[in-house]
N, C-alpha and C positions, 0 to 999 in steps of 0.2 A: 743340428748341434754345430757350436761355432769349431774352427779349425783352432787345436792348442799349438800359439805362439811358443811352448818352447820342448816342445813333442821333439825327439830325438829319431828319427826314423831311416835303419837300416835295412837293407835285403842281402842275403846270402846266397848268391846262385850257386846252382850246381852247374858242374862240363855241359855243355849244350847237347845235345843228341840225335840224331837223323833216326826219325822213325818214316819207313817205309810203307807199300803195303803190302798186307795180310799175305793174299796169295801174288802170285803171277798177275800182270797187266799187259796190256799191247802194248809195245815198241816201238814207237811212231813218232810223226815230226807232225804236227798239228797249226795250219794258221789261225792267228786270231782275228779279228775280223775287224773292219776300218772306224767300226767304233769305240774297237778296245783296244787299239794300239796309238787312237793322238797322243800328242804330246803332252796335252790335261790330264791324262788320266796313268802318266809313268809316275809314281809314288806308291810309296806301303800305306795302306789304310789301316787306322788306328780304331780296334774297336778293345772297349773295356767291359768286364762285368765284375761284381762285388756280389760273393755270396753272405749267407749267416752259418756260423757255427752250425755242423752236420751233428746231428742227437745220434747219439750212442758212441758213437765212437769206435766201430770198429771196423768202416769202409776204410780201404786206401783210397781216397778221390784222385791220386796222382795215377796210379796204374789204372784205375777203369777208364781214367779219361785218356791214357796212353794207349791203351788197348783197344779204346771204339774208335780215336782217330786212324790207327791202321787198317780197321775194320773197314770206316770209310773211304779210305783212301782209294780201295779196290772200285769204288764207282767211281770218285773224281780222281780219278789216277792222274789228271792230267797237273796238278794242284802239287805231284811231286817231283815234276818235271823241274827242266831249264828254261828260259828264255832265251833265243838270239836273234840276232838283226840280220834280216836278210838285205837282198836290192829294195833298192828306194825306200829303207826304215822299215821295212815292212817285219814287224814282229813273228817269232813263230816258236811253239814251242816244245823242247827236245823231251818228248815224254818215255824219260828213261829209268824213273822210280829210283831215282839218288836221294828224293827225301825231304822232308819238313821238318824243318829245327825245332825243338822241345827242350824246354829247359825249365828245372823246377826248384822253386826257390822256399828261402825262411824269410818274415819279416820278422822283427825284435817286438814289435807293438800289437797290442788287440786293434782288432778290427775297427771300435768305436772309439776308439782313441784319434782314430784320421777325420772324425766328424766331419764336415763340408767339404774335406780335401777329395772325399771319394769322389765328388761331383767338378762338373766340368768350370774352372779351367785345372785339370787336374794337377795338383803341384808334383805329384806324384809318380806323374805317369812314365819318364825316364827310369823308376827304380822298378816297377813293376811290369815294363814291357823288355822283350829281349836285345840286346845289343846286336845294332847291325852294324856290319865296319865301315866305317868311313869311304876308305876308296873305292868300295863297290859299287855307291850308289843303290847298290838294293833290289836294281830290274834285271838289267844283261848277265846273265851267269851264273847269279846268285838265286838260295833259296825265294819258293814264292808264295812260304804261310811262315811268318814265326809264330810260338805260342810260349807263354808263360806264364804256366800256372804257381800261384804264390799263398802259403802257409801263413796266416797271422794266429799270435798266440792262443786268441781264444777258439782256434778250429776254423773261423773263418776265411773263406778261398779269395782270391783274385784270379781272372782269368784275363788275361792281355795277350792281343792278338793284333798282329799286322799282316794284311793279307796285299799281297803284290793287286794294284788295284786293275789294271791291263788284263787279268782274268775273268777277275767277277767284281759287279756291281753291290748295293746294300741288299736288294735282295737275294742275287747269288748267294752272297755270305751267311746271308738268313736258312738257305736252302742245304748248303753244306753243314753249318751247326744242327739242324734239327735230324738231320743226318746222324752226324756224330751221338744226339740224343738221343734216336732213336735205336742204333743200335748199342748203344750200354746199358737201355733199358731193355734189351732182350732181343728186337726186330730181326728177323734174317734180311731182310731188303731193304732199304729206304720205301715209305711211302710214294713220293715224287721221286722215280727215276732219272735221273740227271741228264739232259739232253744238252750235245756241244754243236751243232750246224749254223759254227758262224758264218757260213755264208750267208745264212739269211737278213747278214747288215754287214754283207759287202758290198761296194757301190756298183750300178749297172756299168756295163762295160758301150760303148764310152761312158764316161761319166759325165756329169754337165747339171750346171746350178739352176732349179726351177723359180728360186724366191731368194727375197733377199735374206741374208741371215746374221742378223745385227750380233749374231754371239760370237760370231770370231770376224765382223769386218775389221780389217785393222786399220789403228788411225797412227798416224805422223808418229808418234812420238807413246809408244806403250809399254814403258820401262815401269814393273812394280819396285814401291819401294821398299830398301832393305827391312828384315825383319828384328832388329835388333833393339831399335827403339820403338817396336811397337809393344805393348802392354795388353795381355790376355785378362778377360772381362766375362762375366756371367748374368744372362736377365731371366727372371722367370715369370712368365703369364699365367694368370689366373682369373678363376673365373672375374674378379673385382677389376682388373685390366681390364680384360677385355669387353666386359661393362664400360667399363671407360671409353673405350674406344669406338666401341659401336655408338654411344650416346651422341657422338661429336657428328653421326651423318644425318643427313638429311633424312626425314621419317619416312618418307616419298618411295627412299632408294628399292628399287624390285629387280631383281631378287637382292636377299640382302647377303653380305659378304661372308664367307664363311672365314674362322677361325685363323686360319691359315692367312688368309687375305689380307684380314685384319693387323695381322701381326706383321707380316711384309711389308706390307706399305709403309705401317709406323716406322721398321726398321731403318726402309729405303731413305725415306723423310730424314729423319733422325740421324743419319750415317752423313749424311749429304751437305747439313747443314754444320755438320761437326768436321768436317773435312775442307770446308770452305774452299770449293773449285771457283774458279770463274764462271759468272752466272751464264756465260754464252756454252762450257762445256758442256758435251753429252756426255750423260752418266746412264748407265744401265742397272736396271737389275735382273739377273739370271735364274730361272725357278730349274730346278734341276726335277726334269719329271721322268715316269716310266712309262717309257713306250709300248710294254705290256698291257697298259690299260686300251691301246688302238688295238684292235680286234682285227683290221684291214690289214694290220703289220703279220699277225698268221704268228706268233714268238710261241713255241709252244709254252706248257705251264711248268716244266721242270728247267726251260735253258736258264742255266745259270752266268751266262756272259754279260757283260755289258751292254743292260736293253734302256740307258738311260740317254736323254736328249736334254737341252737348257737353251731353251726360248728367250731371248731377252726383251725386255721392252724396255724402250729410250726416250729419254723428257732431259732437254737440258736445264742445266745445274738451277737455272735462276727460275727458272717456272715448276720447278718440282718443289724449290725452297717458297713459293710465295702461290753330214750327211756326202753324200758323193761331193758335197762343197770343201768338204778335207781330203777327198781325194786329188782336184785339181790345186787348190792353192798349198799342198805339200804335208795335209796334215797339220794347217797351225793348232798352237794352244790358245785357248778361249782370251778374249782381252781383257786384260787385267786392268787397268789406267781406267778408275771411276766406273770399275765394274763390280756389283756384289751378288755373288753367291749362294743361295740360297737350298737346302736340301731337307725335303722334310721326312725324317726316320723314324716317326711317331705309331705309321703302319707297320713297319718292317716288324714286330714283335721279337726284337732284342733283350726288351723286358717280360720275357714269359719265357725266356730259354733256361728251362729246369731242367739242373744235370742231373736232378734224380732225389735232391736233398735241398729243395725250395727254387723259388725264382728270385733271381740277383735285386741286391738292394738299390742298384741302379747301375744299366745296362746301355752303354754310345758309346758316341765318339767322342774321348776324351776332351780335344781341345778344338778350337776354329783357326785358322789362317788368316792373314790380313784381306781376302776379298773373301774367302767361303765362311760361311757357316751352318750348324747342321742342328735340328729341331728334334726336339727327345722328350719321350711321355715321362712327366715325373708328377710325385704327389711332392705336396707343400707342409710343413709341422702340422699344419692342420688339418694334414687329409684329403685337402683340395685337388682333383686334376689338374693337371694345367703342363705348359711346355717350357723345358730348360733351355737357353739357348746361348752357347760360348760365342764371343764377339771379341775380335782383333783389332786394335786401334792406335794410332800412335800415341803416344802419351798425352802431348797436348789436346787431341782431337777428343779423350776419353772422358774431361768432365765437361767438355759443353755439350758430349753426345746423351750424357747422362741429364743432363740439364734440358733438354728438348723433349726426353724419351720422357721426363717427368711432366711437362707440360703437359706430352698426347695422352698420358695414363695418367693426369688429376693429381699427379706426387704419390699416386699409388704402389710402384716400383720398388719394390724393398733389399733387389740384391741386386748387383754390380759392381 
């Protein structure tokens, strides 16, 4: 359903709240580990879900869900902690159970009144996520979960969530919700016990670079640019895409590309020629993957820190159109200049997180950044499978990136 142009849409917060946990926790100072303290990964992660009207009506969803997040808090106690910066940036944090903000709000509109707004790029998501203050910045000092759960007229929930990303990864955050799910449905334990032994992605002592790692070499000059004339954008794949896209290789090709692949590439292509670098630039593209899937890496199956890595591979601009390695160079951040971003959250099962009274009408990451963006299982009016994906671009870069991406999908591409 289209978004209504002239939808009036307020939210009424209540006082924010510091819930704790349940019982007693250790008192402790905890490091986080050298791949969850770079400088990529100091921001709040934006995750959204949209539920339907609860039948019957006579749950509080605000207090069960207040009540199992304290619940869980007693295993990720660390989640109610502080952050501070020790020697040489090194992240650590003050686990002193002062608390995760909660704030619960009214909106003025039914649920289906927000039609396509619920979906990413969300217009909405400043009224339905909680207010962080400005000069905090959000990491050093400050809370490291907000949540805001939000009331619309006809019963329908909203659940917005910014989690300090320097803790936990998409599947961390997967691992702590089904948590929280689980004990509201009754659970005395979590299923997956929560393990924290970040050392097991601290770097060897001495540290020392075995390969090269095109994802943070830095070049001359890798100034991103401002975000203010850029313009947030939405594409959805489906099966009829990605028919398209597969038709255009070679018959030959063994093995043939998966999904994911498919869609990447076009991105990459697409992004590249819409950005119009000079053809001798190197442009990257960055796959954000989980290092849980290496078995040699030993990650147990409940750590919830940061077990994500981003491989780049590099093609300059004209021929594409036609680790202990942050411990020695100081922790940089990933390079931004002609670099894109890619995370695919289609496994994390975001959309199955049933707080007891159905599974959200659609569950991600609200919006994309000018170099990341993040891949989300949705269905189409039709029913179809397929992946949402928000895309950042400056204005002018947005209708010829649209104009290429229709090329590689046959004019098939229906939203953007």
């Amino acid at each position: 359903m289209a978004l209504s142009k002239t939808l009036v849409f307020n939210v009424k917060r209540n006082e924010p709240r510091l819930i704790v946990a349940e019982k007693p926790t250790p008192n402790e100072v905890k490091q986080l580990s050298d791949i969850d303290d770079q400088e990529g990964l100091r921001f709040l992660l934006p995750i959204i879900f949209f539920y339907p009207p609860i039948v019957g009506g006579e749950l509080d969803p605000v207090k069960i869900l207040r009540d199992a997040l304290a619940k869980a808090l007693v295993y990720y106690y660390p989640f109610a902690g502080r952050i501070f910066e020790g020697p040489n940036k090194k992240l650590m944090i003050n686990c002193n159970n002062e608390g995760v903000v909660f704030v619960e709000a009214d909106a003025n509109v039914k649920l289906d009144q927000l039609g396509d707004g619920i979906l990413p790029p969300c217009p909405y998501m400043e009224e339905l996520m909680c207010r962080v203050p400005a000069h905090s910045g959000g990491i050093i000092g400050c809370p490291l979960l907000f949540i805001q759960i939000t009331r619309f007229f006809c019963g329908g929930l909203s659940l917005g969530v910014l989690l300090n990303h320097t803790l936990a990864d998409g599947y961390g955050a997967t691992l702590f919700l089904k948590t929280i799910i689980e004990l509201l449905k009754g659970a005395s334990a979590p299923s997956i016990p929560p393990v924290w032994q970040r050392e097991l992605l601290s770097a060897r002592s001495p540290p020392r670079i075995t390969c090269t790692h095109n994802e943070f070499e830095q070049l001359v000059s890798d100034n991103e640019n401002p975000e203010d004339n850029f313009i947030q954008a939405s594409i959805f794949f489906g099966p009829k895409e990605i028919q398209a896209l597969r038709g255009q290789l070679p018959t030959y090709q063994i093995p043939s590309p998966t999904r994911f692949e498919l869609i990447t590439a076009c991105l990459w292509i697409c992004r590249t020629i819409a950005l119009e670098p000079n053809p001798n630039d190197i442009t990257r593209i960055s796959i954000i993957m989980n290092a849980r899937q290496k078995k040699e890496i030993g990650l147990p199956t409940g750590y919830y820190g940061n077990g994500i890595v981003y491989p780049a591979a590099v093609s300059k601009a004209g021929d594409l159109c036609g680790s202990p390695f942050m411990v020695i160079k100081g922790r940089p951040k990933y390079i931004t200049r002609l670099n894109f971003l890619v995370s695919d959250t289609t496994s994390l099962g975001f959309d199955k997180c049933d707080l007891g009274w159905g599974k959200p009408f659609y569950a991600g990451v609200p919006r994309a950044t000018s170099i990341l963006s993040f891949y989300t299982s949705l269905k189409n009016d039709g029913g179809e499978d397929g992946v949402w994906i928000p895309i950042c671009l400056p204005a002018l870069a947005l209708g010829k990136f649209q104009n290429e991406l229709e090329k590689m999908t046959c004019g098939t591409i229906s939203k953007i």
